[in-house]
C-alpha positions in Angstrom: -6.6 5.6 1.5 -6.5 5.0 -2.3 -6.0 8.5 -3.1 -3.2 9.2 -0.6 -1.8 6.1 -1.9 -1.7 7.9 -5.5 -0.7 11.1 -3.8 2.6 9.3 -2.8 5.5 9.2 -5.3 9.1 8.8 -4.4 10.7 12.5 -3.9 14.6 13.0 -4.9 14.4 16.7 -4.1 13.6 19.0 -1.0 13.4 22.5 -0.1 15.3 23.6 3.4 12.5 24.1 5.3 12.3 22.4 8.5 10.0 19.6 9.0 8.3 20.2 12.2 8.2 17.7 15.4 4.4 17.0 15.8 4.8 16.0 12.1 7.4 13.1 12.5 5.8 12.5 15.8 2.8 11.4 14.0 5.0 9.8 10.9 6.7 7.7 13.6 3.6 6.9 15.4 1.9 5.6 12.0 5.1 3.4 11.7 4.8 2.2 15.6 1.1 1.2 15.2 1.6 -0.8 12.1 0.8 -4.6 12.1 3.3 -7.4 12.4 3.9 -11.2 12.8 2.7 -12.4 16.5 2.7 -8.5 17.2 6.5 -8.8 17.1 7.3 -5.5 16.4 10.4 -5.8 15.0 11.9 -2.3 14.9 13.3 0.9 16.0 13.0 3.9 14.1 15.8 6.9 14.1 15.1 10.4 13.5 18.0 12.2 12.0 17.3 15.9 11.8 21.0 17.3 13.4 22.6 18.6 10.5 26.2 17.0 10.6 24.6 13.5 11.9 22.5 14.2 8.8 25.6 14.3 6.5 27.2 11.5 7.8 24.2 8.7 7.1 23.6 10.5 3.6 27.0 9.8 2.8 26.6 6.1 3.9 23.2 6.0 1.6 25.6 7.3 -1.6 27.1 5.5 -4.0 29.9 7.3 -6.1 30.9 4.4 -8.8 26.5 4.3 -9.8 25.9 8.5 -8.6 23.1 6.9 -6.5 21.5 9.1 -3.7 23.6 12.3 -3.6 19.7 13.8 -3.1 19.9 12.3 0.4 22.2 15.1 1.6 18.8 17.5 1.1 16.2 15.9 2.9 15.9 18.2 6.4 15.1 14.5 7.9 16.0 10.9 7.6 14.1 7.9 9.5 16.4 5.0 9.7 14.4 2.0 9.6 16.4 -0.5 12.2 15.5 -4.2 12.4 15.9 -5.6 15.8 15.4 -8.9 17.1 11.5 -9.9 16.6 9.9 -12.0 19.9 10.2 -15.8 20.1 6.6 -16.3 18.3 7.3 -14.6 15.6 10.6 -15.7 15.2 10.0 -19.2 15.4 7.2 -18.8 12.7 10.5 -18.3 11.1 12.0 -21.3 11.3 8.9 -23.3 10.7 7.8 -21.5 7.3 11.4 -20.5 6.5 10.1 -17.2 6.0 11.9 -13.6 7.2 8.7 -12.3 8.7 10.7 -9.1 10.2 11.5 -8.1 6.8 7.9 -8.3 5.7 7.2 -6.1 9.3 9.5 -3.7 8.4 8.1 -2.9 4.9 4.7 -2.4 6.0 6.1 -0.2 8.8 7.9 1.9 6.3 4.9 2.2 4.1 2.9 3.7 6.9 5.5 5.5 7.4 5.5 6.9 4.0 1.8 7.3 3.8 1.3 9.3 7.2 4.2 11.3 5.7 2.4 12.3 2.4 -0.6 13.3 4.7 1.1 15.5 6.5 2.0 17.5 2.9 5.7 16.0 3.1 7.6 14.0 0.1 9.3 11.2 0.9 11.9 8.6 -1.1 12.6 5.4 0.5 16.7 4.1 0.3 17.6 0.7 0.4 21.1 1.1 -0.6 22.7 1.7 3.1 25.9 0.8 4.5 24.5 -0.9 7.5 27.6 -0.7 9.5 28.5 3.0 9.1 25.1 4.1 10.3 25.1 1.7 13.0 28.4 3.2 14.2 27.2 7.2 13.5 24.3 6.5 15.3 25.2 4.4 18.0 23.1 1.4 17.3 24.0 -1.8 18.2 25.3 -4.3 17.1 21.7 -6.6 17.5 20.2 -3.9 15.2 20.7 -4.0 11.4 19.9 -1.1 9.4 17.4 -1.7 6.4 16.5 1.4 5.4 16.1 5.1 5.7 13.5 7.4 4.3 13.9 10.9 3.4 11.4 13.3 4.6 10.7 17.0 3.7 8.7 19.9 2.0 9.1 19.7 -1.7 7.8 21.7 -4.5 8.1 18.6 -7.0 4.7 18.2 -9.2 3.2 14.9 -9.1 4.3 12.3 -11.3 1.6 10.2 -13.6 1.9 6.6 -11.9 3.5 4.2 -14.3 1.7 0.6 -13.1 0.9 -2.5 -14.8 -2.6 -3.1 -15.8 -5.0 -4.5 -13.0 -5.3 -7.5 -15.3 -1.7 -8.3 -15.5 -1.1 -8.4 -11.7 -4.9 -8.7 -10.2 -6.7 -12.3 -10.8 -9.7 -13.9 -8.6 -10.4 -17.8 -7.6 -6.7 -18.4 -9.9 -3.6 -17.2 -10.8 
């Protein structure tokens, strides 16, 4: 696991080869299985792999003022990473602890996700900056569903990157902070 974890870097380019099914099957899968609060399983996950449906979530991913994600346009797929209602367990854990726990759900999701993509020999970036209600009306999602993210997924020829982290003493302790 380690070394697919430092096989993983966030990709801003792709080549137009086609990602095939059984491989986003298996990505989506990875994020379907993944843990979460009182097994709430807070998600829904859409493939976008039509072309002009493509285009139109990109474009809701870009931001022209910063020149943010124009890259989005060339990933062959995007996974939008919908949060939906979690189940009454989870969501009054909640309330008690005043905690988002489907936000937590939907990271770990997303990093399976991510991982299962970089297994299958696919890059992958991760975009935060979406325009929730654009998507939601591209896509058709309701209204209870809030779009958090969407992944870009596809071949790419881009070397790997050294990993720039802080030393294991800096964010690593035992027994105390």
């Amino acid at each position: 696991m380690l070394s697919l974890m430092k096989g993983r870097q966030s990709d801003r380019r792709y080549l137009s080869k086609p990602v095939e099914r059984d491989k986003i099957e298996r990505i989506t899968e990875a994020g379907r299985m993944s843990p979460s609060a009182c097994n709430g399983q807070p998600w829904h996950f859409v493939v976008v792999d039509d072309p002009a449906l493509r285009d139109q979530v990109a474009a809701a991913t870009e931001s022209v003022i910063l020149r943010m994600n124009a890259f989005v346009r060339e990933a062959p797929v995007l996974i939008v990473v919908v949060r939906e209602k979690s189940n009454f367990t989870s969501r009054a854990g909640d309330l008690i602890k005043q905690k988002d726990y489907s936000l937590i759900d939907i990271g770990i999701a997303t990093a399976s996700m991510v991982y299962q993509a970089t297994a299958e020999g696919l890059g992958t970036c991760i975009i935060g900056w979406v325009d929730d209600r654009r998507i939601r009306k591209v896509l058709g999602i309701p209204a209870s569903g809030k779009v958090e993210l969407v992944i870009c997924a596809g071949y790419t020829d881009n070397r790997l990157r050294e990993k720039l982290r802080k030393p294991p003493g800096e964010v690593i302790s035992y027994n105390r902070y």
